[in-house]
C-alpha positions as CSV (number, residue, x, y, z in Angstrom):
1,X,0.0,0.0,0.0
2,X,1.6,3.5,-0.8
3,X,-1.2,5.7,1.2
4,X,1.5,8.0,2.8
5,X,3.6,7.7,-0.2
6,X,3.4,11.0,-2.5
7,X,6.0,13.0,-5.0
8,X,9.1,10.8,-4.5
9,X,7.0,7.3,-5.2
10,X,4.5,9.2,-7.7
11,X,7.7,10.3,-9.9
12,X,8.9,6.3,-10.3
13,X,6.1,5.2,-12.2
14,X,6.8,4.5,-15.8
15,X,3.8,6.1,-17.2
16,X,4.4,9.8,-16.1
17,X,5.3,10.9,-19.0
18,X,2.0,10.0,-20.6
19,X,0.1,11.2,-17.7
20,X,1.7,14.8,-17.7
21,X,1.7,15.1,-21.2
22,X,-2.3,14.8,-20.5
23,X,-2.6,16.8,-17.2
24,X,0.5,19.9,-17.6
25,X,-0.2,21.0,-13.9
26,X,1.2,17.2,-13.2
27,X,4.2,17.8,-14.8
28,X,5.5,20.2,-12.5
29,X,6.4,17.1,-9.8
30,X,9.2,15.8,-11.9
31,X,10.9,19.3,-12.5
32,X,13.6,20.6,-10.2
33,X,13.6,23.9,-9.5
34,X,15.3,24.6,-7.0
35,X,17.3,27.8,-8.6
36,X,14.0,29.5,-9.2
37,X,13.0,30.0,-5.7
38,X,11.8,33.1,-4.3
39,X,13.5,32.3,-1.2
40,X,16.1,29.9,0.1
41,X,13.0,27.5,1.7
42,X,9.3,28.2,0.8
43,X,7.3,29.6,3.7
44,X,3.8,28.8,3.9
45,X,1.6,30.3,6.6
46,X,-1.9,28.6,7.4
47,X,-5.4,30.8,7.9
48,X,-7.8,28.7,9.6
49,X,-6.8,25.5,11.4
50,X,-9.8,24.1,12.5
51,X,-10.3,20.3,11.3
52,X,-9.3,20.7,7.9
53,X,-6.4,23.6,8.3
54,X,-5.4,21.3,10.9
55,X,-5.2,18.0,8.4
56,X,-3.4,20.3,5.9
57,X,-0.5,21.3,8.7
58,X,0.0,17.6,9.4
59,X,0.6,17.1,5.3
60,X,2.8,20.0,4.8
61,X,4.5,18.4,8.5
62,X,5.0,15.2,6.6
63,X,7.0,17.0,3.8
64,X,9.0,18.6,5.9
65,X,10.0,15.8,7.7
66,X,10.4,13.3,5.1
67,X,12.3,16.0,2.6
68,X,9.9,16.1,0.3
69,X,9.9,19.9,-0.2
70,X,12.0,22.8,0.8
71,X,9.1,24.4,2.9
72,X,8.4,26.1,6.9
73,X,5.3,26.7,8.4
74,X,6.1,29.8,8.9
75,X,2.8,31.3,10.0
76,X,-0.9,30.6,11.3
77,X,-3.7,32.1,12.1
78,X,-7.3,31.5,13.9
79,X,-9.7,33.4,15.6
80,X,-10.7,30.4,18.0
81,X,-8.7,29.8,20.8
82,X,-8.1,26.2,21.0
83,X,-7.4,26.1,17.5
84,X,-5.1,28.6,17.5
85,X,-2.8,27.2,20.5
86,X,-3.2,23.7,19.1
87,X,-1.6,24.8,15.7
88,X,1.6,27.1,17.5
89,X,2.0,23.4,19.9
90,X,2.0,21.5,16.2
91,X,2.8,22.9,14.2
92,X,7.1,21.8,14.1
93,X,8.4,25.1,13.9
94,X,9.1,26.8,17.2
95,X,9.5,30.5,16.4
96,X,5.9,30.6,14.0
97,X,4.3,33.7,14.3
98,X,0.5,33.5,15.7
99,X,-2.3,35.7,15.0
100,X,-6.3,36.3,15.6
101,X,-6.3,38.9,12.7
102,X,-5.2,37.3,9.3
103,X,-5.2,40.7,7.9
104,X,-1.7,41.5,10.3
105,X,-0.5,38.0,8.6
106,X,0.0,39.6,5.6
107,X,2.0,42.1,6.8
108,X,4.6,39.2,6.9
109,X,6.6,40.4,3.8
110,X,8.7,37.0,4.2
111,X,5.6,34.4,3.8
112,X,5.8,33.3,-0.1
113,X,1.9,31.6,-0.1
114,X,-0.7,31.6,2.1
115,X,-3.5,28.1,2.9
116,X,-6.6,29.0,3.6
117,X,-8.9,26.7,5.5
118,X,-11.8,28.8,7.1
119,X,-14.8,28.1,6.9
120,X,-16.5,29.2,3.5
121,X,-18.3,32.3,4.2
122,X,-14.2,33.8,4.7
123,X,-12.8,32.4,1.9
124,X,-13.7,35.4,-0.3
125,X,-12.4,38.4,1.8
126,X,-9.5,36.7,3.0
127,X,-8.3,35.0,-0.5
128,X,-8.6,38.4,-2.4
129,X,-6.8,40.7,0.5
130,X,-4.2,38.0,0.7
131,X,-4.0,38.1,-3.4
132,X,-3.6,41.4,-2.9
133,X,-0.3,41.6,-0.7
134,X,1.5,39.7,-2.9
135,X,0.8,35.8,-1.8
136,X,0.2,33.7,-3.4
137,X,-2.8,31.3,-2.8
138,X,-4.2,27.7,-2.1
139,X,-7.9,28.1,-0.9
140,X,-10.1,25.0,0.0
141,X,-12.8,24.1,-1.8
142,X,-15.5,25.9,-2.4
143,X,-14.4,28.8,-3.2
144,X,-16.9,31.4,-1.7
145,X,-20.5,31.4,-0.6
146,X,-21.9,33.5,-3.4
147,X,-21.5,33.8,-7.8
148,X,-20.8,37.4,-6.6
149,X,-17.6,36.4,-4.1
150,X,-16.6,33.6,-6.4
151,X,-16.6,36.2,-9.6
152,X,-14.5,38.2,-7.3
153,X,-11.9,35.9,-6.5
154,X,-11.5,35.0,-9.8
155,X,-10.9,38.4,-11.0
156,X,-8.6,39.0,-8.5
157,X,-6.6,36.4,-9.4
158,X,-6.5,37.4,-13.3
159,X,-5.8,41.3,-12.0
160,X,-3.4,40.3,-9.2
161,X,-1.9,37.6,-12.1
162,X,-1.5,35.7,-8.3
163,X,-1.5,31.8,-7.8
164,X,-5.0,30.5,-6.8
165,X,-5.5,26.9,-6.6
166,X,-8.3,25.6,-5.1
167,X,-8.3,22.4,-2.9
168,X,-9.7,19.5,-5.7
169,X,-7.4,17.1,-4.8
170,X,-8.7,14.6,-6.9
171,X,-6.8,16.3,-9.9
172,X,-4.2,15.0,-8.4
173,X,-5.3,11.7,-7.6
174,X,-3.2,8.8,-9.6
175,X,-6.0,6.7,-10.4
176,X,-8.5,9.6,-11.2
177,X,-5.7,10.6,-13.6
178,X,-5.4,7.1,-15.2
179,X,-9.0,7.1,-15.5
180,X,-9.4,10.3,-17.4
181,X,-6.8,9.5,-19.7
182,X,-8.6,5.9,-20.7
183,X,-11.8,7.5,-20.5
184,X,-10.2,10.5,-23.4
185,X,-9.2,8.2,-25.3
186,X,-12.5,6.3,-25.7
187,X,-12.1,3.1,-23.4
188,X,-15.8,3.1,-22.1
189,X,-17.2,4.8,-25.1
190,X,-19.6,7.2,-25.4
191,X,-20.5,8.7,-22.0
192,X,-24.5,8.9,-21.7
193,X,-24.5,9.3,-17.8
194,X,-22.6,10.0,-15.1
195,X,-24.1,9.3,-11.2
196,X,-22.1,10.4,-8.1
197,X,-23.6,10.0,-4.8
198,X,-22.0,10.9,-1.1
199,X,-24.3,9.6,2.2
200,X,-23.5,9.4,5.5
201,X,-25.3,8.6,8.5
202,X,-24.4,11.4,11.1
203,X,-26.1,14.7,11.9
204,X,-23.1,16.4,11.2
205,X,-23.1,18.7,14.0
206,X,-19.9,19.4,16.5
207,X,-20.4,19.5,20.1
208,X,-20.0,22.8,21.7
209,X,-17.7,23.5,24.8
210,X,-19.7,23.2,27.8
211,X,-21.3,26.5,28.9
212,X,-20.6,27.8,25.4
213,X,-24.0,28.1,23.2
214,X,-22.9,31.2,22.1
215,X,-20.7,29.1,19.6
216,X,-23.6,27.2,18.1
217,X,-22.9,28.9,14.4
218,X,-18.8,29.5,14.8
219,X,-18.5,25.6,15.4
220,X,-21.5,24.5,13.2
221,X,-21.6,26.8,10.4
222,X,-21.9,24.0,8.1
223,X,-25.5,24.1,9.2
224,X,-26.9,27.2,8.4
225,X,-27.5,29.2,5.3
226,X,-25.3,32.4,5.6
227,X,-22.4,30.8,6.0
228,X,-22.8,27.7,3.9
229,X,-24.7,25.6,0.9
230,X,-24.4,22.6,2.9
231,X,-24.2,19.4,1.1
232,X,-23.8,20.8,-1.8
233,X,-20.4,22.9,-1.4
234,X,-18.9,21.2,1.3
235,X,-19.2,17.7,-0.5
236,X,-21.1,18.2,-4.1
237,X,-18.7,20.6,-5.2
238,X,-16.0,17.9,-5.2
239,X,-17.9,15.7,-7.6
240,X,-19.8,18.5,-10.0
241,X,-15.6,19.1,-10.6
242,X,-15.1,15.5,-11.4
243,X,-17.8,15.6,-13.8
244,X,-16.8,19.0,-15.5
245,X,-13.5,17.2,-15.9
246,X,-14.5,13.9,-17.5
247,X,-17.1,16.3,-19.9
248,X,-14.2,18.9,-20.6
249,X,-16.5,21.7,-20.1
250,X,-19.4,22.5,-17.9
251,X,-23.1,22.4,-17.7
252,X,-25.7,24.3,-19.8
253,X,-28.4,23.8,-16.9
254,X,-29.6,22.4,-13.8
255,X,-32.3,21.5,-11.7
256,X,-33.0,19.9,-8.0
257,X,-34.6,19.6,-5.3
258,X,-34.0,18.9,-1.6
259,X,-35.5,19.2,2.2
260,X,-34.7,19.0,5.7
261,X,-36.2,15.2,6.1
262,X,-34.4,14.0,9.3
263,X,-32.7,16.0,11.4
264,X,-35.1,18.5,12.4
265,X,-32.7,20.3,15.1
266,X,-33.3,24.0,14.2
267,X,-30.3,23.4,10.8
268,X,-31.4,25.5,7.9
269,X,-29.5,23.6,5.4
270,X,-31.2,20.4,3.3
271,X,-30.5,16.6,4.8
272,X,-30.9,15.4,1.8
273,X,-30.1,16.7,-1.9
274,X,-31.0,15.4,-5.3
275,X,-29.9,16.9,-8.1
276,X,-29.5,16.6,-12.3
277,X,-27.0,18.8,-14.4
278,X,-27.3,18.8,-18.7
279,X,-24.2,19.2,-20.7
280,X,-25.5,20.2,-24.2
281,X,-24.8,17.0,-26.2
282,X,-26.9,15.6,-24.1
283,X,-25.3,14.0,-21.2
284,X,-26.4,13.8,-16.8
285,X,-24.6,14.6,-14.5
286,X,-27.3,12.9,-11.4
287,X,-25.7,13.7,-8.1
288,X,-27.3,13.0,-4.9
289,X,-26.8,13.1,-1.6
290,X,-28.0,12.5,2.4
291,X,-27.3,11.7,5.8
292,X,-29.2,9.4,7.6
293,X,-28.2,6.5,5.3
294,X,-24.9,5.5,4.6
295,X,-24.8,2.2,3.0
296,X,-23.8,3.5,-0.9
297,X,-21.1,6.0,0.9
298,X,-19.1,8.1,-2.1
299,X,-18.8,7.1,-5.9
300,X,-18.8,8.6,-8.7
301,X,-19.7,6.2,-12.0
302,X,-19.3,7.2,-15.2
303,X,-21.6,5.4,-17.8
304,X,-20.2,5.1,-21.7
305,X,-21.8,2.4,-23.6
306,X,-18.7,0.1,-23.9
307,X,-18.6,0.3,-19.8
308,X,-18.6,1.9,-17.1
309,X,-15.6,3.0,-14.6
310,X,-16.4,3.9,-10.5
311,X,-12.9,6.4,-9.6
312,X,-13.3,6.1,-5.8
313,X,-12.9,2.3,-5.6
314,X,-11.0,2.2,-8.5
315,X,-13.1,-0.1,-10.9
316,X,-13.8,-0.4,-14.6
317,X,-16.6,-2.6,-15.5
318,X,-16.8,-3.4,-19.7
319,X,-19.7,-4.0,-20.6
320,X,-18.7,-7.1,-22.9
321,X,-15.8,-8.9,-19.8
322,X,-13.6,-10.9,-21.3
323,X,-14.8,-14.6,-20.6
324,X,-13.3,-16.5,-17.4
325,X,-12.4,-20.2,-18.1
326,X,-16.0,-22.0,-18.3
327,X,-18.0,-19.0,-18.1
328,X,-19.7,-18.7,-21.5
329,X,-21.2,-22.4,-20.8
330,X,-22.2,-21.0,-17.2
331,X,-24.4,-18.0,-18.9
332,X,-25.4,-20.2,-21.7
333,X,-27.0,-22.5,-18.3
334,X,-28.1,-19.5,-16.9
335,X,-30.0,-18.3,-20.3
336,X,-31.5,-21.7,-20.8
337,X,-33.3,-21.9,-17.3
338,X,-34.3,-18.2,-17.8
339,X,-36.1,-18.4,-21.1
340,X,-36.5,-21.5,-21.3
341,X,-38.7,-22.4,-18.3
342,X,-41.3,-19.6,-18.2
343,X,-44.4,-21.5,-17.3
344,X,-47.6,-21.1,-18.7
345,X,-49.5,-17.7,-17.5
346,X,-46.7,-16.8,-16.1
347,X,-44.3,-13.0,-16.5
348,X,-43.2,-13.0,-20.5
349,X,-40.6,-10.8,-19.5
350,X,-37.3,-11.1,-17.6
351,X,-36.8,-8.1,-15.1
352,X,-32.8,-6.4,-15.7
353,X,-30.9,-6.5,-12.6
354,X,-27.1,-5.3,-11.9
355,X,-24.5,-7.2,-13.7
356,X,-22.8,-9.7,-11.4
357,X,-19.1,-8.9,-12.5
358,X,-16.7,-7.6,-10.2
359,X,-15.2,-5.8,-12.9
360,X,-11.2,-4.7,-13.1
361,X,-8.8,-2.0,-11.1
362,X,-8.4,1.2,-13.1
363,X,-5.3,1.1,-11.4
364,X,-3.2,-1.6,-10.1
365,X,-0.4,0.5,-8.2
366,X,-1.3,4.0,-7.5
367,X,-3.0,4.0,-4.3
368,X,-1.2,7.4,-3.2
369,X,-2.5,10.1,-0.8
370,X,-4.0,12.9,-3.3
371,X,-3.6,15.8,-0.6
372,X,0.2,15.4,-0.4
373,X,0.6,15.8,-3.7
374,X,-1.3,18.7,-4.4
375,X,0.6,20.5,-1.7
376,X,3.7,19.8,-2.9
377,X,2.5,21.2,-6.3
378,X,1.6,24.0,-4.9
379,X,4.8,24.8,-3.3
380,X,6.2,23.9,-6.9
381,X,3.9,26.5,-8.6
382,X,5.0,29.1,-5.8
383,X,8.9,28.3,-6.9
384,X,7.8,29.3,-10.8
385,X,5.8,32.2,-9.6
386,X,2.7,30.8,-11.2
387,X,0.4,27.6,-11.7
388,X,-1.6,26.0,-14.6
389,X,-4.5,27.7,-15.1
390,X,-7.2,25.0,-15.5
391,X,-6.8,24.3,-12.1
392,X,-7.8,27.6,-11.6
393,X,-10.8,27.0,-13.7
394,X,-12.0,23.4,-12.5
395,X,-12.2,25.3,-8.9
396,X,-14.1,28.5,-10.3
397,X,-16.8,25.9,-12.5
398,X,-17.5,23.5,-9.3
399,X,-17.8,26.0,-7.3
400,X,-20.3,28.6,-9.4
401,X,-22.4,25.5,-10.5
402,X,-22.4,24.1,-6.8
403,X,-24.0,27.6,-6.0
404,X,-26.2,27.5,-8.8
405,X,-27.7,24.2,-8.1
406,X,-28.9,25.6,-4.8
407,X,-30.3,28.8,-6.7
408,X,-32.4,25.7,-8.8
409,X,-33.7,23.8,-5.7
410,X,-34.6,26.8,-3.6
411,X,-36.8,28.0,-6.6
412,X,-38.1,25.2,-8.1
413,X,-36.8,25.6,-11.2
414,X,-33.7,24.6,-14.2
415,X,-31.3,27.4,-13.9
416,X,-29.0,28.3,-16.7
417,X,-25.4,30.4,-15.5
418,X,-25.7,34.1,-16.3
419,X,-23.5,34.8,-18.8
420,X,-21.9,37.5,-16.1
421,X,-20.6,34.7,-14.5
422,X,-19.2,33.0,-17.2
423,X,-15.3,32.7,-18.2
């Protein structure tokens, strides 16, 4: 297993070549560019490390220790007290700087990039001030909480001619990457559907400190409207980029529709999600999602007529397998006692259920962690002073349509993008 493997094992495989040559903003990982530093070791700071700032700290840790980039946490920053102590405590480097106020951050002429892990409603503000004094920028997915803040950022970026890469790690992900190059060049045929789905079973919400109600919508913002789209940015928004990918280009419309079914604890964001993007030659994008039932979990599948592939366990299915030893006279049984035995009065039909094949890996090797590599390609893009710009673009689509979809189910009706917010 190569989980906690990431640029050092990634650059060993044999078929790089072929994958950057498909994916440029991959291709950075086997350059060495060490003379074209801005300074002698890349320093990152950190706004935000709650959960996910905190995950991100641990990756950049882990390339630090294991010499996998030239980088320092030089910096973080939270307005939440335990946060804020737990990242100076973890952070490895004993003289960071601390503050409450990202804005005095930035005053730090010395910090090359900035991560920022806040919770959504702050992305905006602090991505284009940040943009602004010179650093460059890896903001988590989504990007903002309106088209208006998303616009925003995005223009920023093109004024400011600043780095911003937003956290889809999955165009990083080895076996996503394999997958898009087999499914470019035609391996399941023509793609008629695509389904992604993400449940869980939990209600989502983060215990308060005792005594501290006052925190209800700091800690759970995830629940209520003016600071997040719920299921839809802080998971959809992952999978609407998957599907933009796979397309190559993004929806013409889309429609949904959604409710608070379950948990009925005062949250003003939906449960449960169902929506259906149209590309105009015709293809779905059907993406669902809840969380009171977790037996299907996360997949995306995407459905050509030659077969079908499913990128987060890593199977193709085809829709012709080649035959195992004695299976043809096994389905020639099975087609016998089908059609063959239909008694008299009985159904004149046979009812299509799922295919019992277990199908194939996409992948047999690259089983590497997605996050770490993404990082490290950011540092990378810091290094060249600038970064692919499709990466740029995949965030910006996601996150617009993600916002767009909610516009659709809160109305009742199939929304088309305004061409102000197109690019």
């Amino acid at each position: 297993m190569l989980k906690d493997k990431s640029k050092r094992e990634f650059l060993k495989i044999s078929s790089l070549a072929a994958v950057a040559s498909l994916f440029p903003w991959i291709s950075i990982l086997a350059q060495n560019n060490k003379t074209k530093s801005p300074s002698d070791k890349v320093k990152l700071a950190i706004i935000g490390v709650g959960s996910r700032g905190y995950g991100l700290m641990a990756n950049i840790k882990y390339m630090i220790e294991n010499d996998s980039a030239n980088v320092e946490i030089a910096a973080v920053c939270d307005n939440y007290q335990p946060h804020y102590e737990r990242a100076i405590k973890d952070c490895g480097n004993p003289k960071v700087k601390a503050f409450y106020d990202y804005r005095n951050l930035l005053e730090m002429q010395e910090i090359d990039g900035v991560i920022i892990a806040t919770p959504l409603y702050e992305h905006a503000h602090i991505a284009i001030n940040s943009m602004k004094a010179g650093k460059q920028v890896f903001c988590e997915k989504s990007m903002a909480r309106t088209l208006d803040d998303v616009k925003a950022m995005y223009d920023t970026h093109i004024d400011t001619g600043k780095i911003l890469q937003i956290g889809h790690q999955r165009l990083f992900d080895p076996k996503y990457l394999e997958a898009i190059q087999r499914i470019k060049k035609g391996e399941i045929g023509i793609i008629g559907q695509i389904r992604a789905y993400w449940h869980r079973n939990s209600d989502w919400r983060r215990k308060l400190p005792n005594g501290r109600p006052d925190l209800e919508k700091k800690i759970n913002w995830r629940l209520y409207r003016d600071f997040s789209a719920g299921l839809l940015t802080e998971l959809g928004s992952h999978q609407i980029q998957v599907a933009n990918w796979v397309m190559g280009k993004t929806p013409k419309s889309v429609m949904g529709t959604g409710s608070i079914r379950y948990w009925k604890d005062g949250r003003e964001i939906y449960d449960n999600v169902s929506t259906i993007f149209s590309y105009n030659d015709g293809t779905q994008f059907i993406w669902d999602s809840m969380t009171s039932n977790r037996k299907y979990g996360l997949q995306e599948q995407i459905m050509g007529d030659l077969g079908t592939m499913e990128l987060e366990t890593n199977k193709v299915f085809m829709e012709s397998p080649p035959a195992a030893p004695g299976i043809r006279e096994l389905i020639n049984d099975i087609e016998h006692f089908v059609f063959d035995n239909i008694p008299i009065g009985g159904a004149t039909w046979v009812p299509e259920t799922a295919i019992k094949y277990k199908g194939e890996f996409i992948s047999e090797k690259w089983e590497m962690d997605e996050t770490k590599l993404q990082l490290e390609a950011f540092v990378e893009y810091i290094r060249e002073g600038k970064a692919p710009e499709i990466l740029t673009r995949e965030g910006y689509n996601a996150s617009i349509w993600t916002l767009l979809a909610e516009q659709a189910i809160d109305i009742g009706k199939k929304l088309e993008l305004p061409e102000k917010y197109q690019i």
